[in-house]
C-alpha positions as CSV (number, residue, x, y, z in Angstrom):
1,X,2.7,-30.5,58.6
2,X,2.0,-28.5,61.5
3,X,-0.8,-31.2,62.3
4,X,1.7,-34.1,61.9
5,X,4.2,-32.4,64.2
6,X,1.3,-31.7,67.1
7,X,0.3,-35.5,66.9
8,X,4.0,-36.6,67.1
9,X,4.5,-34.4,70.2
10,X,1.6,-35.7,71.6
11,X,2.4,-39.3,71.2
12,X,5.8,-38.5,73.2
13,X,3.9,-36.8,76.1
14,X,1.5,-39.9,75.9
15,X,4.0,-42.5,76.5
16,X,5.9,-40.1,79.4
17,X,2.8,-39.6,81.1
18,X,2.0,-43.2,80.7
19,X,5.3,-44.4,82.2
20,X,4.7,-42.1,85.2
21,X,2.6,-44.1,87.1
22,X,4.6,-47.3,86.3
23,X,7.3,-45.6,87.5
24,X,5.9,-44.3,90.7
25,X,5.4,-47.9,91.9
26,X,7.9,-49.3,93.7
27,X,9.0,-52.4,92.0
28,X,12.0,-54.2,92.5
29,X,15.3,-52.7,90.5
30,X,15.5,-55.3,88.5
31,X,12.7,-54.9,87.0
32,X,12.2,-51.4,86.5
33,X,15.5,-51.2,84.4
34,X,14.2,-53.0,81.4
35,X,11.1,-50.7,81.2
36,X,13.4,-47.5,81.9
37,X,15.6,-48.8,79.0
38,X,12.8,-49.4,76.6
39,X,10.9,-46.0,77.5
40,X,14.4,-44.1,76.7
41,X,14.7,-46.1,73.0
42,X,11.0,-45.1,72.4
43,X,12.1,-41.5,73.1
44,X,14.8,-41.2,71.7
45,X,13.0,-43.0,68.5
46,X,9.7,-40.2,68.9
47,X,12.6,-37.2,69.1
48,X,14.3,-38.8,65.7
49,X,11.2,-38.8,63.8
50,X,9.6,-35.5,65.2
51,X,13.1,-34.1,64.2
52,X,12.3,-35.3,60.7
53,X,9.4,-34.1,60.5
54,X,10.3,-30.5,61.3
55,X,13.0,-30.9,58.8
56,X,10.5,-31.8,56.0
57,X,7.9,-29.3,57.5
58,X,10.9,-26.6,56.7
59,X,12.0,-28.3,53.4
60,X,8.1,-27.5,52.6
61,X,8.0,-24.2,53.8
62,X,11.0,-23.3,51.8
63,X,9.9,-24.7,48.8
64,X,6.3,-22.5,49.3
65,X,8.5,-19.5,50.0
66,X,10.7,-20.0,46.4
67,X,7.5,-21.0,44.3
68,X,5.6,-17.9,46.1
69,X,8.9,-15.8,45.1
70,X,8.7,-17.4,41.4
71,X,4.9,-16.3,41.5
72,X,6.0,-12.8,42.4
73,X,8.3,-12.2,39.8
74,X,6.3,-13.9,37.0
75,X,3.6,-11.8,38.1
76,X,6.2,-8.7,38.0
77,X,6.4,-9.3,34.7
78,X,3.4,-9.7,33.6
79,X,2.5,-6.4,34.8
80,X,5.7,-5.0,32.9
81,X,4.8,-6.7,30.2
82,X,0.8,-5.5,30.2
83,X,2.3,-1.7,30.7
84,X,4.1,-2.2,28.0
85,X,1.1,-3.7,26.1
86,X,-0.8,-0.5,26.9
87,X,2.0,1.4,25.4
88,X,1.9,0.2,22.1
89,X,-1.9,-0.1,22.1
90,X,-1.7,4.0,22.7
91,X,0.6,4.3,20.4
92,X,-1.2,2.4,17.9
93,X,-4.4,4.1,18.2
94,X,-2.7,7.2,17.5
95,X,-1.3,5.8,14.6
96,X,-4.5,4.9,13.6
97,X,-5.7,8.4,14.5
98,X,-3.3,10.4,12.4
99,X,-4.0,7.6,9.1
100,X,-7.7,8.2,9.7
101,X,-7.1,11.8,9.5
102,X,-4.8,11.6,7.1
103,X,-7.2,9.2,4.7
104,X,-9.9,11.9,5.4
105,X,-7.6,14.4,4.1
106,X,-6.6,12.4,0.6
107,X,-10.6,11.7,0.5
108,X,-11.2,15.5,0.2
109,X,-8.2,16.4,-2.1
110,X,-9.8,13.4,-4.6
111,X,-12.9,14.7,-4.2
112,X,-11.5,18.0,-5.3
113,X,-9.9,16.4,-8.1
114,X,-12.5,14.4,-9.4
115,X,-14.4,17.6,-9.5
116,X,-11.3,19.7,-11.2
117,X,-11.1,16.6,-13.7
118,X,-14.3,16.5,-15.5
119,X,-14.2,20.0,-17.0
120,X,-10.3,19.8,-17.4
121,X,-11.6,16.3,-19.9
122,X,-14.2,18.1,-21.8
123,X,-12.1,21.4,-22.3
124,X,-9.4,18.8,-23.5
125,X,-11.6,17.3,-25.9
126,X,-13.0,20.6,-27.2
127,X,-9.6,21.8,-27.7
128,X,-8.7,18.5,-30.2
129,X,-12.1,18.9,-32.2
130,X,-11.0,22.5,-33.1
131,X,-7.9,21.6,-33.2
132,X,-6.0,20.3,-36.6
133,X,-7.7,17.7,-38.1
134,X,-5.8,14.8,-37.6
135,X,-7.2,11.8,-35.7
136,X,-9.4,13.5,-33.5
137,X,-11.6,10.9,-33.0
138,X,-8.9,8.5,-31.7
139,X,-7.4,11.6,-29.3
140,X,-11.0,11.9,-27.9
141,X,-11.8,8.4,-27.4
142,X,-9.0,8.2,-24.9
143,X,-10.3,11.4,-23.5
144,X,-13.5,9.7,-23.5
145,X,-12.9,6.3,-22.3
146,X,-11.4,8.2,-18.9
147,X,-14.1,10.3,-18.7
148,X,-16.4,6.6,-18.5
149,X,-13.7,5.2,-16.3
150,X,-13.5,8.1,-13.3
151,X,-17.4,8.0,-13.6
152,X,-17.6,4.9,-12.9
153,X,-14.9,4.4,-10.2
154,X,-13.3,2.1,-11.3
155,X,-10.5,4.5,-11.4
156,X,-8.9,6.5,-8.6
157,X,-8.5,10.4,-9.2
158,X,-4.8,9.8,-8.9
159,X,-4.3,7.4,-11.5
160,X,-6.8,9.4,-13.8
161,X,-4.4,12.5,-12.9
162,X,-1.8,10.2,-14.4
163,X,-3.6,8.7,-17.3
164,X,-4.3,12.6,-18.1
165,X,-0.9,13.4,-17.7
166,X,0.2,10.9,-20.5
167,X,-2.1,11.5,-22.6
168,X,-1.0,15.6,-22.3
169,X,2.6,13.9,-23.2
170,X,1.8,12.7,-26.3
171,X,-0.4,15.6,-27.4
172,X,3.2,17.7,-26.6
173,X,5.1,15.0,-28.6
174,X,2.1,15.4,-31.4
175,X,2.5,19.3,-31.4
176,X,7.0,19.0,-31.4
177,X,7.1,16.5,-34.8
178,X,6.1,16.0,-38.0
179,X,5.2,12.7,-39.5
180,X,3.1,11.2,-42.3
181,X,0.1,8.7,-40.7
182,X,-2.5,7.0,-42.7
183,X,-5.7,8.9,-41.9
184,X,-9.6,9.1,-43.6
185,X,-10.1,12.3,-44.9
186,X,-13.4,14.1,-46.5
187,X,-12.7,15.2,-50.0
188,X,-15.5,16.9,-51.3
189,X,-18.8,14.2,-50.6
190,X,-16.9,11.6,-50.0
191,X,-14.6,9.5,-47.1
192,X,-11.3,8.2,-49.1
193,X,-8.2,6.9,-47.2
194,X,-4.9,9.0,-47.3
195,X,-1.3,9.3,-45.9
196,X,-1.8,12.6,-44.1
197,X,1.4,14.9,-43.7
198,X,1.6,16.5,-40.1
199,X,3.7,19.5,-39.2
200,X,3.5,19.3,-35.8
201,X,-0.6,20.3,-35.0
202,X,-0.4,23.4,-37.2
203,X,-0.8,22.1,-40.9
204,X,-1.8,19.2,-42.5
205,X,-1.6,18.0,-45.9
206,X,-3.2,14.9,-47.7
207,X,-2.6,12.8,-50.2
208,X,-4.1,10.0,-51.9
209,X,-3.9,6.5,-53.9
210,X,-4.6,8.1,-56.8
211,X,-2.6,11.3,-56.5
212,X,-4.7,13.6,-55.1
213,X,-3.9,16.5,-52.6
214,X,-5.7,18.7,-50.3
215,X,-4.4,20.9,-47.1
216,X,-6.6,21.2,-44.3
217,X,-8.1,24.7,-43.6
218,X,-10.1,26.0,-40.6
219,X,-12.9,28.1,-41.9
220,X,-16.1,29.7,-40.1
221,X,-17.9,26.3,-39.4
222,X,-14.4,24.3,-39.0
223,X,-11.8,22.0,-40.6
224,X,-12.4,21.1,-44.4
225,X,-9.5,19.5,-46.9
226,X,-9.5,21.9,-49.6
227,X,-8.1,20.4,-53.0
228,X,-4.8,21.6,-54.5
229,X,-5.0,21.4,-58.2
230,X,-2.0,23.7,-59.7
231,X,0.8,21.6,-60.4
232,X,3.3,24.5,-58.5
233,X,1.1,23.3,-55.6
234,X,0.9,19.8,-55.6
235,X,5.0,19.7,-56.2
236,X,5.5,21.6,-53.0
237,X,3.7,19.3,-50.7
238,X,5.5,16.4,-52.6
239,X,8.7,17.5,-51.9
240,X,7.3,17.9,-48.1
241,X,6.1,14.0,-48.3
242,X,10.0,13.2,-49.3
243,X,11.9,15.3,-46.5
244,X,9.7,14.0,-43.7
245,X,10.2,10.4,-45.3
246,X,14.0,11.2,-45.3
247,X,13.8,11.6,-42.0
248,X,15.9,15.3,-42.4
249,X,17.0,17.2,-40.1
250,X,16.4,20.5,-41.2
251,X,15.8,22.4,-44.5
252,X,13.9,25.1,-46.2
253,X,10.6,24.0,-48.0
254,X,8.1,26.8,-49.6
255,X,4.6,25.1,-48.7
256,X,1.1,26.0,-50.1
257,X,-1.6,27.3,-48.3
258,X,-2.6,28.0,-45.4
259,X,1.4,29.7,-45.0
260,X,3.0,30.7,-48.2
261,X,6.2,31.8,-46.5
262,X,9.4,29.4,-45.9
263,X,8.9,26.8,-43.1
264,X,11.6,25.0,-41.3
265,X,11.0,20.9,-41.1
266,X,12.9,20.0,-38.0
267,X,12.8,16.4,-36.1
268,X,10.7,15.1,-38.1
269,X,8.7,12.1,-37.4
């Protein structure tokens, strides 16, 4: 614009200087006035458009000046908006810090547990097979099967810790109630199939299809069922078979071996 505005004061000066000599001639009046005339209406023409041009030329330079404000403040923002970036990106990492630290942390504690677990399974699993005789292989299969499972992984310490945990529940639940559960039991050299009375895990009777009893006794080399033959005997553990059926509340039964004395039946089942 500035270029335009040069060449259109230029063109002016052109034509002025250009008239000069025509006008420095003496010419008749007459004649001159015509060429005055038209010199003044291309003036006044030149000053009408170089007037428009410097009215664009300043329309332009305003419009540079509001799009160079507009790029100000966009890039104002941007740089807000990048600080602000930076911000969280700190804060993040920091985050990231403390759940790196914090995962490092769980890491060790399973570690620790796994390593607390293993023994805590087999001394478990000890404890049933000395324990009463009553479905000891089931009890430690479950000890057993977590035991293959934490080995393997494909278990987290936690959820063993938790599996454990039931299993503990049940043993307590085992250990507070009586019941009578179809177990196989060893009478003398052979494996028969019998509805085994359970008094909490302390005693344990048997009996079987064909009316047979036994009571299990713990001797120097373990559990055995040990036959009771005397009809006094065999009576007493039938009435136990009825009150744990009947479900009662409490009552006074005399039991035979291993306890003679009077044993309360409470909850049972």
């Amino acid at each position: 614009m500035k270029t335009t505005t040069r060449s259109a004061r230029g063109l002016l000066l052109g034509v002025v200087l250009a008239a000069l000599p025509a006008a420095s001639t003496p010419r008749p009046a007459e004649a001159a006035e015509p060429e005055l005339a038209g010199l003044a209406e291309q003036l006044a023409r030149l000053r009408g458009e170089l007037e428009g041009l410097d009215a664009r030329l300043e329309d332009q330079r305003e419009a540079r000046r509001a799009q160079l404000r507009g790029l100000v403040a966009q890039r104002s923002a941007l740089e807000l908006e990048l600080q602000r970036e930076e911000l969280r990106a700190q804060q993040l990492g920091e985050r990231v810090a403390k759940a790196e630290e914090r995962r490092r942390a769980a890491d060790s504690r399973r570690g620790h547990l796994t390593t607390a677990l293993g023994p805590a399974l087999s001394a478990l699993a000890d404890g049933v097979r000395r324990g009463l005789p009553f479905r000891v292989d089931e009890r430690v299969a479950e000890l057993e099967a977590l035991r293959r499972e934490l080995d393997a992984g494909s278990v987290s310490s936690a959820d063993a810790l938790g599996k454990l945990w039931t299993w503990v529940d049940s043993e307590v639940a085992l250990a507070r109630t009586s019941g009578v559960h179809p177990q196989v039991v060893r009478l003398g050299e052979a494996e028969v199939m019998a509805d085994v009375a359970r008094l909490g895990l302390v005693i344990a009777y048997a009996r079987t299809a064909d009316g047979r009893v036994a009571v299990a006794q713990q001797g120097a080399t373990g559990w055995t069922w040990a036959p009771l033959t005397t009809p006094v005997e065999q009576a007493q553990v039938s009435e136990l078979y009825k009150a744990i059926a009947a479900d009662t509340d409490q009552g006074f039964l005399t039991l035979p071996r291993p306890l003679s004395a009077v044993v309360t039946t409470q909850g049972s089942k």
